[in-house]
C-alpha positions in Angstrom: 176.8 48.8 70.7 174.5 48.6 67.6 177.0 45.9 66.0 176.7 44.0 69.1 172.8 43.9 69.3 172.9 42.8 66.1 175.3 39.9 66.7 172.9 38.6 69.6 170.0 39.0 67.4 171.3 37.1 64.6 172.5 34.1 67.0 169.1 33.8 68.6 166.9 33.8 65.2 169.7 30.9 64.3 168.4 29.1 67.1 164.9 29.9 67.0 164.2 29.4 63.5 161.6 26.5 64.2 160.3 28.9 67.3 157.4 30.5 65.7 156.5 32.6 68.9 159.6 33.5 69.8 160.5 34.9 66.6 157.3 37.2 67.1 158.7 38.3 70.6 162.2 39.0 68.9 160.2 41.2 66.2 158.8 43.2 68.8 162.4 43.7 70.2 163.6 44.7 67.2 160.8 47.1 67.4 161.4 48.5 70.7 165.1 49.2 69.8 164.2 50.8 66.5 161.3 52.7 67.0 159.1 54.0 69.8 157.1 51.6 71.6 153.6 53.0 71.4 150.0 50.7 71.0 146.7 51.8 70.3 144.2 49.2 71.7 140.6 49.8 69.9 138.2 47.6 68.9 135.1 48.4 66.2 132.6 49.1 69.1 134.4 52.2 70.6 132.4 55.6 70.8 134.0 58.0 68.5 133.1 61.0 70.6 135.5 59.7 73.4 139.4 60.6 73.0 141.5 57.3 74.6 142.7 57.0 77.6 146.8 57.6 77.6 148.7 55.4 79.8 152.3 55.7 79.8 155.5 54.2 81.7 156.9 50.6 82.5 157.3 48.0 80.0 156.8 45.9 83.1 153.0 46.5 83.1 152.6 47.2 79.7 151.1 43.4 78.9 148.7 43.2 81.5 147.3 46.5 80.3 147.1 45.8 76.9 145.3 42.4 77.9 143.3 44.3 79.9 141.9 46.6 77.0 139.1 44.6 75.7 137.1 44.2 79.3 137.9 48.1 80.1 136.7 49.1 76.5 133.4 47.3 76.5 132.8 48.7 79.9 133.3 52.6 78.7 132.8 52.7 74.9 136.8 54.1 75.4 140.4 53.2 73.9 143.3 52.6 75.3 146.5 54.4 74.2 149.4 52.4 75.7 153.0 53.9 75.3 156.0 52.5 77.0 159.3 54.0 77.7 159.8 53.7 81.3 159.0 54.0 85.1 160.6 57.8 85.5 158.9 58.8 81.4 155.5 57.1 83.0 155.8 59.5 86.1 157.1 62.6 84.3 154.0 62.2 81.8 151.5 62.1 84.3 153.0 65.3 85.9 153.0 67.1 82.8 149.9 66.0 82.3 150.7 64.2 78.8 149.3 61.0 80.4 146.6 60.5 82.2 147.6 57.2 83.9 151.6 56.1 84.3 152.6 52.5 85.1 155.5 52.6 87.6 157.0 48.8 88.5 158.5 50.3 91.5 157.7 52.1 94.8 157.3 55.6 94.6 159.6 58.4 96.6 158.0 60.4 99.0 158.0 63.5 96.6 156.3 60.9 94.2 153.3 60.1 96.8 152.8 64.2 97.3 152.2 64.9 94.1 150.4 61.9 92.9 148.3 59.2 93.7 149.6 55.2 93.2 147.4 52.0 93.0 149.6 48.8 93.6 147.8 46.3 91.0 150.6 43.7 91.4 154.1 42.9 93.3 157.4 41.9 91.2 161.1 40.9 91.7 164.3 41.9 89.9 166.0 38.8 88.5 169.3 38.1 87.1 169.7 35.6 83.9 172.5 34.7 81.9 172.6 32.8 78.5 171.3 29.4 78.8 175.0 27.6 77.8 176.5 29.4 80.9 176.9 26.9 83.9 177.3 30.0 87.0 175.1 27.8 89.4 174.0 31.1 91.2 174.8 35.2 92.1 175.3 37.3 95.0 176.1 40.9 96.0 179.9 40.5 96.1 179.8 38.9 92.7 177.3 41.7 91.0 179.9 44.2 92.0 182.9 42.6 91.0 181.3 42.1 87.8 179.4 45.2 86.6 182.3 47.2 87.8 184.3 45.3 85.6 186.6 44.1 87.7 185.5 40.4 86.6 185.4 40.3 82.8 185.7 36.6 82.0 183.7 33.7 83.1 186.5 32.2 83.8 187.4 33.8 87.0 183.8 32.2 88.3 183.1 28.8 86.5 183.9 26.7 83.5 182.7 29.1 80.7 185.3 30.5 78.6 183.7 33.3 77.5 184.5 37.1 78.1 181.9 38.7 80.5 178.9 41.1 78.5 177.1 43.7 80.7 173.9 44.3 79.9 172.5 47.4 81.9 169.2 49.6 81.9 169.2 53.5 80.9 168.3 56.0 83.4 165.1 56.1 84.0 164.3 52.5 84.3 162.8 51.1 87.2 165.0 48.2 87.0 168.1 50.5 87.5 166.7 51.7 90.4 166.3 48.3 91.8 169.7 47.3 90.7 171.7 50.3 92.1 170.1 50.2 95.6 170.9 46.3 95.8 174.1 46.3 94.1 175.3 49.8 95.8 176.6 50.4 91.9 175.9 53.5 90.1 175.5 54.3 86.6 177.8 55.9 85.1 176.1 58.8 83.9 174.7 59.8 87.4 175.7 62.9 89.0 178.7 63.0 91.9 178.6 60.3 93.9 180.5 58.2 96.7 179.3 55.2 95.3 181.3 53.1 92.7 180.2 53.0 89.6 179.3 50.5 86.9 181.4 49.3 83.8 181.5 52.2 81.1 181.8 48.8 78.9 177.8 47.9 79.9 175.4 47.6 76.8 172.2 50.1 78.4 169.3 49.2 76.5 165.5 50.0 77.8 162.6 46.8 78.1 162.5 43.9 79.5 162.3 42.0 76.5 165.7 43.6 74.6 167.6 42.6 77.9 166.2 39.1 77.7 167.0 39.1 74.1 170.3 39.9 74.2 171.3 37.4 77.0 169.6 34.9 75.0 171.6 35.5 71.9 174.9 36.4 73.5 176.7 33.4 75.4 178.6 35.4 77.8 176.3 38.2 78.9 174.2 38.7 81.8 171.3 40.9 83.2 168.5 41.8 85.4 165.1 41.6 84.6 161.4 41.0 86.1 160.6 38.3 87.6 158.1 38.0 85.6 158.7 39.0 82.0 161.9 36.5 82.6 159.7 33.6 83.3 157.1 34.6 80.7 159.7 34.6 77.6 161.3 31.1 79.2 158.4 29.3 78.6 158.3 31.1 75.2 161.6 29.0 74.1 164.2 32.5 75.2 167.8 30.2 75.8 168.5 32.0 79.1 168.6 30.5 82.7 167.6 32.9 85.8 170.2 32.2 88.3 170.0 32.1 92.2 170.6 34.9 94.3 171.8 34.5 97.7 171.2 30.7 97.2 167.5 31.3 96.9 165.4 30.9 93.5 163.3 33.6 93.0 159.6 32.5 93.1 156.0 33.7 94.1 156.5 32.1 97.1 159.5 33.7 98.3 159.4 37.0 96.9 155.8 37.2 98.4 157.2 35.7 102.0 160.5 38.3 101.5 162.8 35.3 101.3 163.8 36.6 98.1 165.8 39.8 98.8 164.2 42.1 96.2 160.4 42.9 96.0 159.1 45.6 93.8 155.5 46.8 93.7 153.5 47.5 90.3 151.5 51.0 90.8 149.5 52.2 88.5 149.6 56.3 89.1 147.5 59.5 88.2 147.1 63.3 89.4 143.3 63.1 90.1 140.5 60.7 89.8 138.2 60.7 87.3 135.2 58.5 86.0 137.7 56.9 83.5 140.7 56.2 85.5 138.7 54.5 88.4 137.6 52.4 85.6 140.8 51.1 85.1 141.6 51.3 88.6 138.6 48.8 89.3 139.1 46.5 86.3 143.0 46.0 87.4 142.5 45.2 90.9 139.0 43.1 89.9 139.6 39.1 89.7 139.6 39.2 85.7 142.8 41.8 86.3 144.1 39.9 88.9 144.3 36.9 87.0 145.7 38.8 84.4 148.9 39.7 86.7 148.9 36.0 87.5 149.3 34.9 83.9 151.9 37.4 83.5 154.2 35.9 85.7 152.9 38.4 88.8 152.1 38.4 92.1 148.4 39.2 92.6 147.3 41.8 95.7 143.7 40.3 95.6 
């Protein structure tokens, strides 16, 4: 799998060699699959007494709180420590009290909402993309199963493109998986018994947003799913992918907000118990300054 990450990084620098920005974003992938993904946001005015805030979880939100830093800091005198790694890591870390805040992109279960209280700061969509070369004019259902079972594995069988099909999945854990199995009625492979097929063993599982979206971009013949809004953030960066239709309906703000669109996800923001520091945050995500924030992001606002 490593050999074939590396293949689709080296053909998107190729193409984005006069792409300054992009070539940032594809640093910070290589980061992501290298390393742990963890940011400290401080500035030179933060009280030393005061330990940061940790906030762990979805990639999905990661951005907007990182943006969101700065006004929350000069408010409190207190840091931010931002780690990603996941809806279910950003749920188990609250719970074991390693974090004080996680960021979920997904509705919680209803063991979830016992044991934890949520915030929605925003409302997303699962997308699916494909490299930008690929000419598939649009998805559904049917089509998802047949190919990340693997009973489709060239483009071939679909549209012009001869190119052999490249899955690229989410790990366990991911709140993008979740979104993906309930639509597609797939399971990964690595989940316990089930009646429910299962995807390709052949799938590439990686774990952001951003490695998905780098992958497709550097890999003609892959595909995969992504938010809504991470998708349309890294297009307008220069990423050579294309979101495609599903259902014959372009995924939007519009018609996710309307339910046109057939998936909706919310963006919580979660915690065990209040405290002056967490309804902080709480209040700067959902004030307009964080609302505009999610806007910019690509997000649906819920103010």
């Amino acid at each position: 799998m490593r050999k074939i990450i590396d293949n689709g990084v080296k053909c998107l620098m190729t193409f984005t060699f006069e792409r300054p920005r992009l070539v940032f974003l594809i640093l910070l992938f290589l980061s992501a699959c290298y390393s742990t993904s963890s940011l400290w946001v401080s500035t030179a005015g933060a009280q030393e007494n005061l330990d940061p805030l940790v906030i762990a979880g979805a990639s999905t939100l990661q951005p907007i709180l990182e943006h969101l830093a700065p006004a929350y800091q000069a408010h409190t005198g207190q840091a931010l420590q931002i780690t990603a790694g996941g809806s279910g890591a950003g749920i188990r870390q609250v719970m074991e009290e390693h974090a004080h805040v996680g960021m979920v992109s997904r509705a919680l279960t209803t063991d979830e909402q016992a044991a934890l209280t949520h915030v929605t700061i925003g409302l997303d969509s699962l997308v699916f993309i494909v490299n930008a070369q690929n000419p598939l004019p649009g998805i559904n259902r049917e089509i998802l199963q047949e190919l990340y079972s693997g009973r489709i594995s060239h483009w071939q069988s679909l549209c012009d493109w001869d190119q052999a099909v490249v899955l690229i999945n989410k790990e366990i854990g991911r709140a993008t998986l979740d979104l993906f199995e309930d639509y597609s009625g797939l399971r990964h492979p690595q989940r316990g018994s089930s009646s429910h097929p299962r995807i390709s063993q052949q799938a590439i599982d990686i774990g952001s947003n951003l490695e998905s979206l780098t992958l497709v971009g550097g890999l003609p013949g892959a595909i995969g799913y992504v938010s809504m809004g991470s998708a349309y953030a890294m297009i307008d960066a220069g990423m050579p992918v294309r979101v495609l239709p599903l259902e014959d309906q372009m995924p939007n703000v519009q018609a996710v907000s309307s339910g046109i669109y057939p998936i909706q996800r919310q963006l919580n923001l979660v915690y065990k118990s209040p405290t002056p520091a967490i309804t902080a945050l709480i209040q700067q995500a959902l004030s307009s300054h964080g609302q505009q924030l999610v806007t910019e992001f690509g997000f649906i606002p819920v103010q």
